[in-house]
PDB file as gemmi writes it, atoms N, CA and C in Angstrom:
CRYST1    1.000    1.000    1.000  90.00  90.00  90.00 P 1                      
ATOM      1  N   UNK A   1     132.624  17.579 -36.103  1.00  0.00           N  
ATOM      2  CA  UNK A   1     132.812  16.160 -36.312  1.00  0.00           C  
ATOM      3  C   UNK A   1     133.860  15.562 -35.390  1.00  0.00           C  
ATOM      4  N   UNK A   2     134.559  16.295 -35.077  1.00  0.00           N  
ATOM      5  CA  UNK A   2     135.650  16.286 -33.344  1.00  0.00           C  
ATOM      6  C   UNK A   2     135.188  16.256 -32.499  1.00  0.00           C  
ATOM      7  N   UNK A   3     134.860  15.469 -31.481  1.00  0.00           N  
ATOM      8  CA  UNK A   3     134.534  15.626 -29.726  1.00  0.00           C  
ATOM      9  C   UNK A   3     135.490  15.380 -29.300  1.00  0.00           C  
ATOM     10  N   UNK A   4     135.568  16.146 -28.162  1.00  0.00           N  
ATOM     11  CA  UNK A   4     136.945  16.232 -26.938  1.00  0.00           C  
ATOM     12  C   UNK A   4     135.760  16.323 -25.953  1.00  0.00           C  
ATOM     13  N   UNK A   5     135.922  15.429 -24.770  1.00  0.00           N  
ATOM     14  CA  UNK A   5     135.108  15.440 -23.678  1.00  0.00           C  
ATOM     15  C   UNK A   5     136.205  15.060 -22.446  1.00  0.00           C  
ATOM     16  N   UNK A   6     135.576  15.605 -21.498  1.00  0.00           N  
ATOM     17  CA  UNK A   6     136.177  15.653 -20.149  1.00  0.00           C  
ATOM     18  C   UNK A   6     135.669  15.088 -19.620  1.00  0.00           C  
ATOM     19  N   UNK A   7     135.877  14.666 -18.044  1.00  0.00           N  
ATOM     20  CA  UNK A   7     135.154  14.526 -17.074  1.00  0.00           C  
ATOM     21  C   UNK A   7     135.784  13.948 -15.758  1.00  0.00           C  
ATOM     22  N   UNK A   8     135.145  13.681 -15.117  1.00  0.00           N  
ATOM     23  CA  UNK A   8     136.043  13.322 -13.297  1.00  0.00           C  
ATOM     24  C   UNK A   8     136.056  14.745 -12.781  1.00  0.00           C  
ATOM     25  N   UNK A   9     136.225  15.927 -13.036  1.00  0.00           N  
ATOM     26  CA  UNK A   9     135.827  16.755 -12.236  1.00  0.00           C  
ATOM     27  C   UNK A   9     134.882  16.873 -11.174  1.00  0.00           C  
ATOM     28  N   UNK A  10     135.176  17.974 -10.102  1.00  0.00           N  
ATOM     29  CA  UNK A  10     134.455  17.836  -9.272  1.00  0.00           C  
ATOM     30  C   UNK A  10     135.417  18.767  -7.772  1.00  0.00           C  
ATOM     31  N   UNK A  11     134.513  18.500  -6.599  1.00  0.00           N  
ATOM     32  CA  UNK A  11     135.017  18.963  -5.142  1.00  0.00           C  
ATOM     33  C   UNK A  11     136.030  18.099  -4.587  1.00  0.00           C  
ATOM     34  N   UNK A  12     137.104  18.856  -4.194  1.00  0.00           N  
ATOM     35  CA  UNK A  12     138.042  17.820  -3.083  1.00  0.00           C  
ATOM     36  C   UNK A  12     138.761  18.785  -2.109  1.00  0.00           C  
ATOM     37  N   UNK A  13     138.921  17.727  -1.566  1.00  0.00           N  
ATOM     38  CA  UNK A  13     139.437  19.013  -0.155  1.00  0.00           C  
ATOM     39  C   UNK A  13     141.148  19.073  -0.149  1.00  0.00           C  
ATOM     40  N   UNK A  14     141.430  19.968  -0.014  1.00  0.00           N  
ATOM     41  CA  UNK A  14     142.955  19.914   0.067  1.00  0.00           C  
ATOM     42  C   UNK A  14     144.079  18.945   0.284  1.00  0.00           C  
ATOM     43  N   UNK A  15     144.580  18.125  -0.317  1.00  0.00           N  
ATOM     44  CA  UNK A  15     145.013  16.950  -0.078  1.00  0.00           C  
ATOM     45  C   UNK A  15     144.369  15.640  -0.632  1.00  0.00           C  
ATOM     46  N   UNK A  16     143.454  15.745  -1.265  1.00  0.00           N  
ATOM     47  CA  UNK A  16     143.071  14.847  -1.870  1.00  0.00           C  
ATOM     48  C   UNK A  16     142.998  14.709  -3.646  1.00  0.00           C  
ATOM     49  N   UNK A  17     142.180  13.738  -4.250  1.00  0.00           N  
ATOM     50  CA  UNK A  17     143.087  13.141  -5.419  1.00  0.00           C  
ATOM     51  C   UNK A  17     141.699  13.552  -5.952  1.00  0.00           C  
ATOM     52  N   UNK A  18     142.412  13.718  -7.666  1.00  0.00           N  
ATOM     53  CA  UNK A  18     140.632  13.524  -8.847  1.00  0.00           C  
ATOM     54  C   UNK A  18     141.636  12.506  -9.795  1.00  0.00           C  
ATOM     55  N   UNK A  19     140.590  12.163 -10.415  1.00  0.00           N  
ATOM     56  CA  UNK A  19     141.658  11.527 -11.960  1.00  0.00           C  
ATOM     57  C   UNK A  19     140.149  11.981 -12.963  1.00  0.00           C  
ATOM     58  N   UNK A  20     140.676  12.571 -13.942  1.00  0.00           N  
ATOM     59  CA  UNK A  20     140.117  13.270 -14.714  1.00  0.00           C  
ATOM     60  C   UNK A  20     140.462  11.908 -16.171  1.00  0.00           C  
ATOM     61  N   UNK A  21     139.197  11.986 -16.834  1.00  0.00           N  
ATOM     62  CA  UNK A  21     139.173  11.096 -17.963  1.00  0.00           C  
ATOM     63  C   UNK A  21     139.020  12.514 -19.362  1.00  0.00           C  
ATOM     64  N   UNK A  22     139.759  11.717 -20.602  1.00  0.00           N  
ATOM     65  CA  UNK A  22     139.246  12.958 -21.700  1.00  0.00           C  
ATOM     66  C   UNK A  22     138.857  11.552 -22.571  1.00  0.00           C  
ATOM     67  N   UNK A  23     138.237  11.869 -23.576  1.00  0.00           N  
ATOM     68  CA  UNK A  23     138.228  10.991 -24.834  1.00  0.00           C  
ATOM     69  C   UNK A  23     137.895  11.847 -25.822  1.00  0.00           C  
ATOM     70  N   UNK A  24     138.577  11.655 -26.820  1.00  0.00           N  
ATOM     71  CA  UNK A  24     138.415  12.161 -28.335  1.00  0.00           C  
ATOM     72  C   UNK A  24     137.849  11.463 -28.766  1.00  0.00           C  
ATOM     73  N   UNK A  25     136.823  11.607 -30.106  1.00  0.00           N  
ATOM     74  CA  UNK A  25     136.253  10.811 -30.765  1.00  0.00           C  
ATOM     75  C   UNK A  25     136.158  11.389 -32.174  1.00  0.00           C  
ATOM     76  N   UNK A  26     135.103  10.771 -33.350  1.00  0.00           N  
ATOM     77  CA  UNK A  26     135.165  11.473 -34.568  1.00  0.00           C  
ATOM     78  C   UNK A  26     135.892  11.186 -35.720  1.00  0.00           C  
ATOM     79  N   UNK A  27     136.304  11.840 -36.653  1.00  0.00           N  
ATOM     80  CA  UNK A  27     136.544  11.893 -37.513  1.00  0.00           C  
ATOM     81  C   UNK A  27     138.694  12.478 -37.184  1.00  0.00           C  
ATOM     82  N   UNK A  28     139.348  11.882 -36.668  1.00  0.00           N  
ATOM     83  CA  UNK A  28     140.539  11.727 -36.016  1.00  0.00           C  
ATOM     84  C   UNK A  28     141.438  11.131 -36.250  1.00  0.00           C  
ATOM     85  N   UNK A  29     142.248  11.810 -37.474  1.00  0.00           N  
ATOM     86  CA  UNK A  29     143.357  11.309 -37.875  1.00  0.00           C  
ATOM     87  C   UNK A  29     144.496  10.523 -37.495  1.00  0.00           C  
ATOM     88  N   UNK A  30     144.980  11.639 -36.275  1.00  0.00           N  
ATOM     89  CA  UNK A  30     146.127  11.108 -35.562  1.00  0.00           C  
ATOM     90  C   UNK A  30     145.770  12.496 -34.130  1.00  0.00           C  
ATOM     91  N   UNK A  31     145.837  11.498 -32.798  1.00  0.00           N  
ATOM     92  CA  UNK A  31     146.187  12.042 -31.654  1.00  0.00           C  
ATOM     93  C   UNK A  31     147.806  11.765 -30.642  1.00  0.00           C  
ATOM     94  N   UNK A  32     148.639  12.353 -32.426  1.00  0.00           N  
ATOM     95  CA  UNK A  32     149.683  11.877 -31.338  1.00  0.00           C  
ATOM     96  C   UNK A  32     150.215  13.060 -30.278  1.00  0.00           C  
ATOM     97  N   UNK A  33     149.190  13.905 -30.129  1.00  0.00           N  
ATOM     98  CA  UNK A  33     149.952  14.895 -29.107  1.00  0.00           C  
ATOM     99  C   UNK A  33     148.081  15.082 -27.996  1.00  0.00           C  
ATOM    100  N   UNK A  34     148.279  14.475 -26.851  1.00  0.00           N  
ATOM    101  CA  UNK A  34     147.369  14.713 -25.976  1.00  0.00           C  
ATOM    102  C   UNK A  34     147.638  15.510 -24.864  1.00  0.00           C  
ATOM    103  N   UNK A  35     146.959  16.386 -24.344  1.00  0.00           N  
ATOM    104  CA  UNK A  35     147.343  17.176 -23.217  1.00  0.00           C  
ATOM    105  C   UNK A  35     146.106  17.702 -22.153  1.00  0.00           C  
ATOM    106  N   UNK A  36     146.587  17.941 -21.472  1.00  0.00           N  
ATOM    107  CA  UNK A  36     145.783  18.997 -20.407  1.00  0.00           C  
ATOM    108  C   UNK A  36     146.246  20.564 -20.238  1.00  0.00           C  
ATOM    109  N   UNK A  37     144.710  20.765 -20.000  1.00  0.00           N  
ATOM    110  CA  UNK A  37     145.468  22.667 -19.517  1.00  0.00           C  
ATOM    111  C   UNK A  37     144.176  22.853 -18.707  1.00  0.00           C  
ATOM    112  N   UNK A  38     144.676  24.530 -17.997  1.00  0.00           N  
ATOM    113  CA  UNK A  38     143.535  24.782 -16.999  1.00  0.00           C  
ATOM    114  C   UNK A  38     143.807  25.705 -16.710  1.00  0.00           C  
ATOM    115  N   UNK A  39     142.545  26.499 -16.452  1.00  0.00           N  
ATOM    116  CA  UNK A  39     142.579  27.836 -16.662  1.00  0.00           C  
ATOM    117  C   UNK A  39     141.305  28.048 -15.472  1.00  0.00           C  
ATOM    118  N   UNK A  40     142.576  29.026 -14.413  1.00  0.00           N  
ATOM    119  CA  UNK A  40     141.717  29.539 -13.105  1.00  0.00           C  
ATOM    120  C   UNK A  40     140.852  30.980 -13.399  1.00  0.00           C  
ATOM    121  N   UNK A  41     139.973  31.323 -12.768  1.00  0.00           N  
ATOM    122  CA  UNK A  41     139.479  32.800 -12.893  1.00  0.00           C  
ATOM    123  C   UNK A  41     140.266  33.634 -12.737  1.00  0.00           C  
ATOM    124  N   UNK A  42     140.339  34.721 -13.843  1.00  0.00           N  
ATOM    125  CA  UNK A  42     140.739  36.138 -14.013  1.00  0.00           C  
ATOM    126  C   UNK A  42     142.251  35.441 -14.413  1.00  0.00           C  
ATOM    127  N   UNK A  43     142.970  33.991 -14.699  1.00  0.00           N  
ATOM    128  CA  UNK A  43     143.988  33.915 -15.193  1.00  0.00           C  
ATOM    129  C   UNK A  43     143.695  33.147 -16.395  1.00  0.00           C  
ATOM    130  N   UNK A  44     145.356  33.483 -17.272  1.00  0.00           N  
ATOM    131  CA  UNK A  44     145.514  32.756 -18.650  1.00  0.00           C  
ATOM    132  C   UNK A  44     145.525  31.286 -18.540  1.00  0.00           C  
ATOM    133  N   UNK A  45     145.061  30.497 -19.727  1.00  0.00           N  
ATOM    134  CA  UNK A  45     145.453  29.220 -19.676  1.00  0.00           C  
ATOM    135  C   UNK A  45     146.299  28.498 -19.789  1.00  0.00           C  
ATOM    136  N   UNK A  46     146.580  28.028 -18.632  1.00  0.00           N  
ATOM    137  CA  UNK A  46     148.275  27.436 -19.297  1.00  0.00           C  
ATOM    138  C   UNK A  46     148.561  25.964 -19.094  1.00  0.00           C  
ATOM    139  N   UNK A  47     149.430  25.379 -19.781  1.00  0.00           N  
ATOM    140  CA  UNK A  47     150.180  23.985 -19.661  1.00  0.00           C  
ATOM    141  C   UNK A  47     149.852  23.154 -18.601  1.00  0.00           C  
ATOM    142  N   UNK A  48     149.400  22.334 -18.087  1.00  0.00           N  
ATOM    143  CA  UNK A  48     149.289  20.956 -17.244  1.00  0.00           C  
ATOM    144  C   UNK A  48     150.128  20.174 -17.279  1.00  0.00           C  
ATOM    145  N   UNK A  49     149.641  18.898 -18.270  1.00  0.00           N  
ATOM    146  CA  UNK A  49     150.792  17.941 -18.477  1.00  0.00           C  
ATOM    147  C   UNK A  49     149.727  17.694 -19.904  1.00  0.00           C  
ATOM    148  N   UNK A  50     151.371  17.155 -20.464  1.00  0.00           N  
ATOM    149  CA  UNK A  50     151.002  16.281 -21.866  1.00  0.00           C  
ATOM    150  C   UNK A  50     151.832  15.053 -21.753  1.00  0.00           C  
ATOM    151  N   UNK A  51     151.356  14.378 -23.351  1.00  0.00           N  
ATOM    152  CA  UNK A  51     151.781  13.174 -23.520  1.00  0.00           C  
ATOM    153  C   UNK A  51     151.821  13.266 -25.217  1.00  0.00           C  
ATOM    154  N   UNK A  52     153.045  12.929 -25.395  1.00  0.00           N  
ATOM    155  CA  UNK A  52     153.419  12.467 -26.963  1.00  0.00           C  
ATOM    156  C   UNK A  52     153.717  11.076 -27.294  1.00  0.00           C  
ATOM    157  N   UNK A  53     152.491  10.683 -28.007  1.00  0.00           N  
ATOM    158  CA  UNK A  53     152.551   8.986 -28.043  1.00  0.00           C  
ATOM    159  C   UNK A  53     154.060   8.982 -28.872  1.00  0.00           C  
ATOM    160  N   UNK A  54     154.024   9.815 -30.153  1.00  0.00           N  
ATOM    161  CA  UNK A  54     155.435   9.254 -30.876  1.00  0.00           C  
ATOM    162  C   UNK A  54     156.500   9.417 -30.603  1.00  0.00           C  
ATOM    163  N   UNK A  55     156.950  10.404 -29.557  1.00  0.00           N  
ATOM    164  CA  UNK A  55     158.359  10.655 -29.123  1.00  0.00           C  
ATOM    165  C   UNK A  55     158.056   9.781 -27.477  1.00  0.00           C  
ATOM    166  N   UNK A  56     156.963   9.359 -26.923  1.00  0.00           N  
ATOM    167  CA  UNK A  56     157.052   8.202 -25.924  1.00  0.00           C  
ATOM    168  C   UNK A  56     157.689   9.242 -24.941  1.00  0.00           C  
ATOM    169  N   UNK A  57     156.825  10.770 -24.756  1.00  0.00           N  
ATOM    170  CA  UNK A  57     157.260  11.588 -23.383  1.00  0.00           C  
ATOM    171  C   UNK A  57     155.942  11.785 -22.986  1.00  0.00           C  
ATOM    172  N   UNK A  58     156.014  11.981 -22.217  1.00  0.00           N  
ATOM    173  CA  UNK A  58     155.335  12.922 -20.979  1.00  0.00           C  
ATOM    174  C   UNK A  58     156.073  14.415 -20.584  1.00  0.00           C  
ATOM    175  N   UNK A  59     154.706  15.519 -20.277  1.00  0.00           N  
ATOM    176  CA  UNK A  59     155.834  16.589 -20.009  1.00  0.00           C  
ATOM    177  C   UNK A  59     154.507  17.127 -18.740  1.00  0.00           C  
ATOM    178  N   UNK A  60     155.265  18.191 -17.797  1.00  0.00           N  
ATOM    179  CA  UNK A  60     154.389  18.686 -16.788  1.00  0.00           C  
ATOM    180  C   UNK A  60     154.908  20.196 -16.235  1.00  0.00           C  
ATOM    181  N   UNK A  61     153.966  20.528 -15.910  1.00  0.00           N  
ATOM    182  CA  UNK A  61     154.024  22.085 -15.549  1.00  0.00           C  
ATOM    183  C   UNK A  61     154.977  21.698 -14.316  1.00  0.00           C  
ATOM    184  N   UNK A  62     156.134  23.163 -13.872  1.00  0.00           N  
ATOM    185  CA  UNK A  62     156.469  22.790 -12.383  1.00  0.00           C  
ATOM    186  C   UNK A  62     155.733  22.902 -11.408  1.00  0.00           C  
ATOM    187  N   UNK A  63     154.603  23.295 -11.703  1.00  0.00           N  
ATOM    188  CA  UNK A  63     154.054  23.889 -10.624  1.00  0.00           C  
ATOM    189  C   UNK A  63     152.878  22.146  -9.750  1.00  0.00           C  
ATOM    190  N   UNK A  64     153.165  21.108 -11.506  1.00  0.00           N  
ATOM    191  CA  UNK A  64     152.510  19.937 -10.687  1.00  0.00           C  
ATOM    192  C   UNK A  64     153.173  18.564 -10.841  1.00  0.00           C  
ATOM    193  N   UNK A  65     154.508  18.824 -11.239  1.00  0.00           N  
ATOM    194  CA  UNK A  65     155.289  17.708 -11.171  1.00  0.00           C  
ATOM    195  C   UNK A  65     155.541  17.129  -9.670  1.00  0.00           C  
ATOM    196  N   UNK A  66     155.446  15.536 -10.389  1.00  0.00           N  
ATOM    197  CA  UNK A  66     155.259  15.019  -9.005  1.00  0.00           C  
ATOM    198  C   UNK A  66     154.149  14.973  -8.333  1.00  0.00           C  
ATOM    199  N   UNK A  67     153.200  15.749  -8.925  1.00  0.00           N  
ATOM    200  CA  UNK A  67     151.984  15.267  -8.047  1.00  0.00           C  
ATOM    201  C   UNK A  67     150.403  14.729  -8.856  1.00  0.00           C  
ATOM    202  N   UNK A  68     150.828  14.787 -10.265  1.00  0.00           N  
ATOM    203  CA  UNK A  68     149.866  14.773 -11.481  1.00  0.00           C  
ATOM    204  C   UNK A  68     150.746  13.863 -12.191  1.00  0.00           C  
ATOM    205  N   UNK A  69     149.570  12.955 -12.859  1.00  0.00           N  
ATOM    206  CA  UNK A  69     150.460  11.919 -13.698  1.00  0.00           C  
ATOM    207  C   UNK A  69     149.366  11.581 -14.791  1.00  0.00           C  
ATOM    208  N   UNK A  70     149.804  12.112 -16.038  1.00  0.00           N  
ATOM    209  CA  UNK A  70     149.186  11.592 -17.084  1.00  0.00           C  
ATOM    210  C   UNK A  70     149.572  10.425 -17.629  1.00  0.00           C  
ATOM    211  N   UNK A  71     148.665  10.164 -17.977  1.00  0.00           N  
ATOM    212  CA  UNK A  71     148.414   8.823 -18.639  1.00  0.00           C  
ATOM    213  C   UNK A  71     147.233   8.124 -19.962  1.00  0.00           C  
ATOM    214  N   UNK A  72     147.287   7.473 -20.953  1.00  0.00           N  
ATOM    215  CA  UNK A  72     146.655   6.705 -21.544  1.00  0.00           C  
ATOM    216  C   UNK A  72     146.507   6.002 -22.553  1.00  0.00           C  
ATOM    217  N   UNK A  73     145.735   5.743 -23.733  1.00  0.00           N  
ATOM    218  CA  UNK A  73     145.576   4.802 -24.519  1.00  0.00           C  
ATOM    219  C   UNK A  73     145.765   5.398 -25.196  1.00  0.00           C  
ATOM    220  N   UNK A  74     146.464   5.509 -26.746  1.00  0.00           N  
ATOM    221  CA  UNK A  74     146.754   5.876 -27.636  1.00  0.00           C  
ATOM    222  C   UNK A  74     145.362   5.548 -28.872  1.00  0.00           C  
ATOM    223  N   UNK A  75     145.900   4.057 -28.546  1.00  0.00           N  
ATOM    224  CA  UNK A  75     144.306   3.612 -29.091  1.00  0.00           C  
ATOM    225  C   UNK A  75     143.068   4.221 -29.287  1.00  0.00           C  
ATOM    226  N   UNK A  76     142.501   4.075 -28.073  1.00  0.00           N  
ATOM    227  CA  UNK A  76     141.122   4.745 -27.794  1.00  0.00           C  
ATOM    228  C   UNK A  76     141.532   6.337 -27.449  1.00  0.00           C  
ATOM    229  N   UNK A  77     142.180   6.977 -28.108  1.00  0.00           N  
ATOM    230  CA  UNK A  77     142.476   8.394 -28.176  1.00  0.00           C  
ATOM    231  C   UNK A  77     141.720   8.835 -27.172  1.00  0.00           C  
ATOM    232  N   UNK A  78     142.521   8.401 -26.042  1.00  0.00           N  
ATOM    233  CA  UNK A  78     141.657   8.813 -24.569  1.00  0.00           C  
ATOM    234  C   UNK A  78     142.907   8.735 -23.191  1.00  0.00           C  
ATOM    235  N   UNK A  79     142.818   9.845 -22.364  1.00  0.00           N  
ATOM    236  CA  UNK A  79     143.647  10.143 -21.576  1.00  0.00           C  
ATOM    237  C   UNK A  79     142.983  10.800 -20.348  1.00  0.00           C  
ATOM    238  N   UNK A  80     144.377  10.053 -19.017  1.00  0.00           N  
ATOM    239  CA  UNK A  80     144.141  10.722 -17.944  1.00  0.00           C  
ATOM    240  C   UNK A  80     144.859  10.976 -17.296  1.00  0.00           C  
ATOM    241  N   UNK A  81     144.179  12.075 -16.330  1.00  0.00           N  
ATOM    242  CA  UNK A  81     145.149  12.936 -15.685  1.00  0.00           C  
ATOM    243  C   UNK A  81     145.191  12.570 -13.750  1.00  0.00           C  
ATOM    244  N   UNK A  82     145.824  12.000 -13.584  1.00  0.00           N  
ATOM    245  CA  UNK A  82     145.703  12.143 -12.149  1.00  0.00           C  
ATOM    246  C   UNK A  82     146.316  12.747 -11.011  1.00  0.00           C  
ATOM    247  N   UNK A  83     145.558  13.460 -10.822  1.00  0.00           N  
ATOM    248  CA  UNK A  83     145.335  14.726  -9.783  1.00  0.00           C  
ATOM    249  C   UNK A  83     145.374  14.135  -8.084  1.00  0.00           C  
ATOM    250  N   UNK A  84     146.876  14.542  -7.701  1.00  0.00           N  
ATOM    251  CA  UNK A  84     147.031  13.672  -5.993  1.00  0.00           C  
ATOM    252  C   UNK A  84     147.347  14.835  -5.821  1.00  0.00           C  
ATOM    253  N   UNK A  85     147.565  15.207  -4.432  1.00  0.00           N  
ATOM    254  CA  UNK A  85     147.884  16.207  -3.192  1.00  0.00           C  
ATOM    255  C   UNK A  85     147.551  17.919  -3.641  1.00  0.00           C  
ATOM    256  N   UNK A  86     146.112  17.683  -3.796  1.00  0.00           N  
ATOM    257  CA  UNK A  86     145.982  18.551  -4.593  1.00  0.00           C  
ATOM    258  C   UNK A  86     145.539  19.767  -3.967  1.00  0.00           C  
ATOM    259  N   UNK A  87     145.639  21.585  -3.992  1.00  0.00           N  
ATOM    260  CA  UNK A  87     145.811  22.416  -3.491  1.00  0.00           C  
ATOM    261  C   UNK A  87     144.520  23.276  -4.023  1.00  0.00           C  
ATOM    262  N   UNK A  88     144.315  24.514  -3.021  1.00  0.00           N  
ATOM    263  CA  UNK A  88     142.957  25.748  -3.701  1.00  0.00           C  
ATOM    264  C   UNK A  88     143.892  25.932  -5.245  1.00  0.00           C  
ATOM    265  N   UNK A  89     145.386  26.155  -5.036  1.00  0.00           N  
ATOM    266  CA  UNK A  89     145.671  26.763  -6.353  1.00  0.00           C  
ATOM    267  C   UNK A  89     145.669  25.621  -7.410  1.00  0.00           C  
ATOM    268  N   UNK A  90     144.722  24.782  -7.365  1.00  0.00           N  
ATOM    269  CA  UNK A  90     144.650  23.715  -8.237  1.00  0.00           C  
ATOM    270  C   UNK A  90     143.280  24.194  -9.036  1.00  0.00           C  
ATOM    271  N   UNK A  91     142.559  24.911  -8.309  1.00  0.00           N  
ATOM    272  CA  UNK A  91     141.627  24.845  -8.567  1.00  0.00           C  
ATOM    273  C   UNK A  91     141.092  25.828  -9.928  1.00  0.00           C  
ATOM    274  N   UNK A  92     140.174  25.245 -10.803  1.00  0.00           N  
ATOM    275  CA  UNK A  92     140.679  25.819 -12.271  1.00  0.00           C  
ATOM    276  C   UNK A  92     139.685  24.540 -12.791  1.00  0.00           C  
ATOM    277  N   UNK A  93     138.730  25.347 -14.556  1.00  0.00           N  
ATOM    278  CA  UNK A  93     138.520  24.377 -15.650  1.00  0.00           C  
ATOM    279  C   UNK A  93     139.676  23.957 -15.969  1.00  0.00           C  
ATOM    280  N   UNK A  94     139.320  22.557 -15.745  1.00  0.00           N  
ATOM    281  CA  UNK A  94     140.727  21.790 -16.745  1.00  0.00           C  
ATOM    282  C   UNK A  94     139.949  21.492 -18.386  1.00  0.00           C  
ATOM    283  N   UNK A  95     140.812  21.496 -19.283  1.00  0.00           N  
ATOM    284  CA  UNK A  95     140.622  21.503 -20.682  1.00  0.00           C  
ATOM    285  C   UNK A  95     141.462  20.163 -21.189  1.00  0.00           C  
ATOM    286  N   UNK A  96     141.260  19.411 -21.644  1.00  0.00           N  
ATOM    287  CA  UNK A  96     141.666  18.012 -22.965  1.00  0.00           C  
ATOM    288  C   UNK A  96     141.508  18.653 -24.043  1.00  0.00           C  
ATOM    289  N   UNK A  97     143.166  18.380 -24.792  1.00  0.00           N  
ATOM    290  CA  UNK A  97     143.184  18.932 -25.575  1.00  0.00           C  
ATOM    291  C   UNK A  97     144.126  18.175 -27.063  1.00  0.00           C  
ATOM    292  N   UNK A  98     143.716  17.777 -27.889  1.00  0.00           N  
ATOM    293  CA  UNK A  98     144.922  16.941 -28.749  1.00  0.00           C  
ATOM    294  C   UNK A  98     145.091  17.271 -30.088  1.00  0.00           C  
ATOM    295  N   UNK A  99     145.620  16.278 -30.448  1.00  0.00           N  
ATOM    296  CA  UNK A  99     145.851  17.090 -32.292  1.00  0.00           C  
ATOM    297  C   UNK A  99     147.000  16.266 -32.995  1.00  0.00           C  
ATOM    298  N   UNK A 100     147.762  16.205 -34.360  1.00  0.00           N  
ATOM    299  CA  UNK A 100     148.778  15.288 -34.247  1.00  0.00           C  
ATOM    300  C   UNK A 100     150.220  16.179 -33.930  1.00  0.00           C  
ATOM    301  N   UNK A 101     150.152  17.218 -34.388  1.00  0.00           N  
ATOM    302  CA  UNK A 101     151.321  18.136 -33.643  1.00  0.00           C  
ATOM    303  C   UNK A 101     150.636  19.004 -32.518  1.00  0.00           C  
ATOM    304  N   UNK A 102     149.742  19.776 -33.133  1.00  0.00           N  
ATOM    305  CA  UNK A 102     149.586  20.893 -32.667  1.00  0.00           C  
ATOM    306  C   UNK A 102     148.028  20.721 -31.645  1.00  0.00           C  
ATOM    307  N   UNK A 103     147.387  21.448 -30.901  1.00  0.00           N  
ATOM    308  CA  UNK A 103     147.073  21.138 -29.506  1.00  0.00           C  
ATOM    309  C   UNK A 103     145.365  21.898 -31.114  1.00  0.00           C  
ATOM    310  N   UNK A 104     144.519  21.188 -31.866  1.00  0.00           N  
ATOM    311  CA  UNK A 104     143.759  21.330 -32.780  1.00  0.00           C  
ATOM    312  C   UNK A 104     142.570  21.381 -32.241  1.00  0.00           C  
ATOM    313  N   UNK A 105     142.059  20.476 -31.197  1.00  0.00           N  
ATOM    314  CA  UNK A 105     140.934  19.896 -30.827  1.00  0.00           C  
ATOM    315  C   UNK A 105     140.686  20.035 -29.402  1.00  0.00           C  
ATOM    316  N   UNK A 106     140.046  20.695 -29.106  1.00  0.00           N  
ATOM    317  CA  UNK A 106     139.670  21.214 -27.268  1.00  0.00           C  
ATOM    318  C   UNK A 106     138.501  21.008 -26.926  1.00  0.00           C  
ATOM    319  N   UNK A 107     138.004  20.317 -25.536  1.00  0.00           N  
ATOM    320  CA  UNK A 107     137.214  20.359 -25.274  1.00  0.00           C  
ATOM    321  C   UNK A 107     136.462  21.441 -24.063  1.00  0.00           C  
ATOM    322  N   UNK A 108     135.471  20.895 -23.603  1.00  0.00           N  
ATOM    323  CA  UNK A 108     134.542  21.974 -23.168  1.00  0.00           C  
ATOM    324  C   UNK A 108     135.284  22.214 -21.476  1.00  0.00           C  
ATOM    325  N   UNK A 109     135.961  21.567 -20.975  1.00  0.00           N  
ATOM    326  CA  UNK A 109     136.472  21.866 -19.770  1.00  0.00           C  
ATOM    327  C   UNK A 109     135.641  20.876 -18.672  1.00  0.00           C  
ATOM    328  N   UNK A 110     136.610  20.585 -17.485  1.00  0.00           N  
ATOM    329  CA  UNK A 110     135.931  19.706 -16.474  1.00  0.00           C  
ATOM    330  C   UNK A 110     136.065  20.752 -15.038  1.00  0.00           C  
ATOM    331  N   UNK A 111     135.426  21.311 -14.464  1.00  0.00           N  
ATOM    332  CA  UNK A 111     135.731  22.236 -13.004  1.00  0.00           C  
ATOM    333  C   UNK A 111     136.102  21.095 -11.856  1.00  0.00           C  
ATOM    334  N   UNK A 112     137.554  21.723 -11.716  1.00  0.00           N  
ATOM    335  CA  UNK A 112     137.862  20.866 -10.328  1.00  0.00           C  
ATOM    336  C   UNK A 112     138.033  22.330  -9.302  1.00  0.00           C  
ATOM    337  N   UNK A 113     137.607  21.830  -8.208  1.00  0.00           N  
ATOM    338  CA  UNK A 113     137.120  22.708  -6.902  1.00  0.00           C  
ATOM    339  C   UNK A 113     138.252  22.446  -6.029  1.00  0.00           C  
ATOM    340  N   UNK A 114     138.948  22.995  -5.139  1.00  0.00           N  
ATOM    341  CA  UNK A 114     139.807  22.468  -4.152  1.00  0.00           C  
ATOM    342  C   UNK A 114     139.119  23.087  -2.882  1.00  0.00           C  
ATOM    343  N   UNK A 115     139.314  22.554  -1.985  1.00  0.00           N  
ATOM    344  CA  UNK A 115     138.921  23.549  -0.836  1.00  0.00           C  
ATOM    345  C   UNK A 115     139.845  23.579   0.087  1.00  0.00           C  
ATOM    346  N   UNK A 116     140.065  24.534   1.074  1.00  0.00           N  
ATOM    347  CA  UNK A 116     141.546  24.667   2.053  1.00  0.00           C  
ATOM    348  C   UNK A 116     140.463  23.222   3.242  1.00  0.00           C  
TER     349      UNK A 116                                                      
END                                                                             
C-alpha cells in the first residue's frame, strides 16, 4: 500500500549532471525522514544524501558533498537528488528511501551509468 518510485536515471558521461525524482505515495503517515542511497556492484549500500523535513537538515555522504544536492516537497512526499560533476564511481542503483524516523519504505532503484 507504500510506493517509493524513482526515476531520472540513466547514461552520462563524466562530468555531467542527472537529477533523479522519488515520490512516495499511499497510505503515508509521515515522511519526515527522506533519503537516497546507492548501491554499486559487488558493494554494500550506503548513505547518499538525506533530508529531515522536521529538524530542517540536509545531510551527505563525503564522498558527494558539494556536488549532489537534495532537495524537495514535503508536501507531495517527493524528493530530489541532483547529481552534478558526476564520476564512473558514481555509478550505482540509486534507491529513495523514507519513513518518519526510520528509512521504512524503499523503492525499486533508478541505474545511473557514468562513463570515463
Amino acid at each position: 500500500q507504500v510506493h517509493v518510485v524513482e526515476s531520472g536515471g540513466g547514461l552520462v558521461q563524466a562530468g555531467g549532471s542527472l537529477r533523479l525524482s522519488c515520490v512516495a505515495s499511499g497510505r503515508i503517515s509521515s515522511t519526515l525522514s527522506m533519503g537516497w542511497f546507492r548501491q554499486a556492484p559487488g558493494k554494500e549500500r550506503e548513505f547518499v544524501a538525506g533530508i529531515n523535513w522536521g529538524r530542517g537538515r540536509t545531510s551527505y555522504a563525503d564522498s558527494v558533498r558539494g556536488r549532489f544536492t537534495i532537495s524537495g516537497d514535503f508536501a507531495k512526499n517527493t524528493v530530489f537528488l541532483q547529481l552534478n560533476s558526476l564520476n564512473p564511481e558514481d555509478t550505482a542503483v540509486y534507491y529513495c528511501a523514507t519513513g518518519a524516523v526510520s528509512y521504512d519504505y524503499w523503492g525499486q532503484g533508478t541505474q545511473v551509468t557514468v562513463t570515463s
